[in-house]
C-alpha positions as a Markdown table, in Angstrom:
| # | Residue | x | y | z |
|---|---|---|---|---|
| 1 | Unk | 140.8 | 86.3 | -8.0 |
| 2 | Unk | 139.8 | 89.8 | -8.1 |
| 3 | Unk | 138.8 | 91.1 | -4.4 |
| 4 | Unk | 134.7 | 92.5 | -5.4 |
| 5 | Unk | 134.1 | 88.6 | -7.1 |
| 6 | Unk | 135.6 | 86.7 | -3.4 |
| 7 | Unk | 132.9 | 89.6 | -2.1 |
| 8 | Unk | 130.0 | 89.0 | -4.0 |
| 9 | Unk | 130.7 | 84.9 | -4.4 |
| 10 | Unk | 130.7 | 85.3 | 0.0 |
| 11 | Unk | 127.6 | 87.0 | -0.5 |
| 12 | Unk | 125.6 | 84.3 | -2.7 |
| 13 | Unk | 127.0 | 81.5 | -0.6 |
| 14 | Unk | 125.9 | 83.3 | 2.7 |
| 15 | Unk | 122.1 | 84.0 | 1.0 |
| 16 | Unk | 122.6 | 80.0 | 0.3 |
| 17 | Unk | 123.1 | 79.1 | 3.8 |
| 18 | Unk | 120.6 | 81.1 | 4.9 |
| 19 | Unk | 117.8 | 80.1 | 2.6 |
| 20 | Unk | 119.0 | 76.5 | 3.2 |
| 21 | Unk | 118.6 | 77.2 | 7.0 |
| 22 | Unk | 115.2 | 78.5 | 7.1 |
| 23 | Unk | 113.8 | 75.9 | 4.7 |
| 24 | Unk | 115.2 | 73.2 | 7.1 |
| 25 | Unk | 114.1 | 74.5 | 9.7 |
| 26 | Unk | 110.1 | 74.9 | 8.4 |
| 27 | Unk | 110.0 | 71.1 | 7.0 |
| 28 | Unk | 111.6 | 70.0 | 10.7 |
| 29 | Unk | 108.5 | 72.1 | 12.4 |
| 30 | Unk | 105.8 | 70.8 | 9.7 |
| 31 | Unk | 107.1 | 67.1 | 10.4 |
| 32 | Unk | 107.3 | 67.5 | 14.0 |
| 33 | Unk | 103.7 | 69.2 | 14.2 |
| 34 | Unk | 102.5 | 66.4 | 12.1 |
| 35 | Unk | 103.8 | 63.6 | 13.7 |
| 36 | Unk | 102.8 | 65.2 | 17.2 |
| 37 | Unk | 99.5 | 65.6 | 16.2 |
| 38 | Unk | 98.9 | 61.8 | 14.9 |
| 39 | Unk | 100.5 | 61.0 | 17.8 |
| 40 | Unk | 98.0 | 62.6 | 20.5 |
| 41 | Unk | 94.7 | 61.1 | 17.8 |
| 42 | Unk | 96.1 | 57.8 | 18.6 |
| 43 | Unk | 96.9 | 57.5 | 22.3 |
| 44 | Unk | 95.5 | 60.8 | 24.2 |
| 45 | Unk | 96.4 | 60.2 | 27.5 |
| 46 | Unk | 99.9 | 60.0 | 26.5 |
| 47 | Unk | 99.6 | 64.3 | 25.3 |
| 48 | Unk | 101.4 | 65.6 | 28.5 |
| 49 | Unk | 104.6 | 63.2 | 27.9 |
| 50 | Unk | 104.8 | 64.0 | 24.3 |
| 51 | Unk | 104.4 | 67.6 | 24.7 |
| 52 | Unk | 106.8 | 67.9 | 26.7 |
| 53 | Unk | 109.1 | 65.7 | 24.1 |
| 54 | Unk | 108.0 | 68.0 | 21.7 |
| 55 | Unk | 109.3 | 71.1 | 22.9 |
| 56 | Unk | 112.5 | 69.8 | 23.6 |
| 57 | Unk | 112.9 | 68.5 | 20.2 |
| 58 | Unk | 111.4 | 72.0 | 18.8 |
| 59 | Unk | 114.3 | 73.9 | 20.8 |
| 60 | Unk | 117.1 | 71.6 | 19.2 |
| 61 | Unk | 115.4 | 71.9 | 16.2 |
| 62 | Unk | 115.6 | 75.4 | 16.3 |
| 63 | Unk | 119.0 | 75.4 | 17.7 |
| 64 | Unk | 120.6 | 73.6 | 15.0 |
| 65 | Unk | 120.0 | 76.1 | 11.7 |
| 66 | Unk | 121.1 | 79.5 | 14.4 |
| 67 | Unk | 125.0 | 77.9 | 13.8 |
| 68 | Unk | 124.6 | 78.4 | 10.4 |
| 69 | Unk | 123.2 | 81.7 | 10.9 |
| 70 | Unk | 125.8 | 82.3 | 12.9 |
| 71 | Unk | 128.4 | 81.0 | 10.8 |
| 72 | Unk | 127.1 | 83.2 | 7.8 |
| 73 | Unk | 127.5 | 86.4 | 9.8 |
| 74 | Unk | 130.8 | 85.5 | 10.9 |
| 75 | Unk | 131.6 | 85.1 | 6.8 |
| 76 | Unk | 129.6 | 88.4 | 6.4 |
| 77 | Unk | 131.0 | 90.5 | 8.8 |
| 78 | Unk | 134.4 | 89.3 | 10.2 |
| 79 | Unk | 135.6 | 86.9 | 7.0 |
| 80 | Unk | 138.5 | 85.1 | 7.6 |
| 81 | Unk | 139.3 | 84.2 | 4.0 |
| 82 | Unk | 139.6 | 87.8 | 3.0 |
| 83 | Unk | 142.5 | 88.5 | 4.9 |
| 84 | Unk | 144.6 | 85.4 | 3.4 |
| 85 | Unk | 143.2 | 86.7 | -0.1 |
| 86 | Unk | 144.3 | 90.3 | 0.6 |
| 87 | Unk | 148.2 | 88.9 | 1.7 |
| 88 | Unk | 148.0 | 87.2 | -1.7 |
| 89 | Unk | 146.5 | 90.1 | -4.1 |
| 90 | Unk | 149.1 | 92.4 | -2.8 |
């Protein structure tokens, strides 16, 4: 496998993880919103509970697609497959 196709095949799958990420990521916020929001039309004096359920389940929510992101730059920037493909290239 020629060295710029492993770079440019790393570079398409990292754009994939990241478009993946933040499309996950806005459906989770649009559900949670929506499902917040019915919740407090049908039983108001429950809103202070369910907010605060809310934000906890926002921050895992958003916690979840920042180890993909993270992943991605470690791919990016530090890629561990390149060195294995360098030792067999040469």
């Amino acid at each position: 496998m020629d060295l710029s196709a492993f770079y440019s095949t790393s570079t398409v799958a990292i754009a994939a993880i990241v478009t993946v990420c933040a499309a996950a990521t806005a459906i989770g916020f649009t559900m949670l919103g929506s499902r917040f929001l019915d919740s407090i039309a049908r039983q108001p004096e429950l809103t202070p509970v369910l907010q605060v359920k809310m934000f906890i389940v926002a921050g895992l929510l958003d916690a979840v697609p920042m180890i993909g992101i993270g992943i991605s730059l470690l791919l990016l920037f530090a890629n561990p497959f390149a060195t294995e493909l360098l030792k067999h290239v040469k």
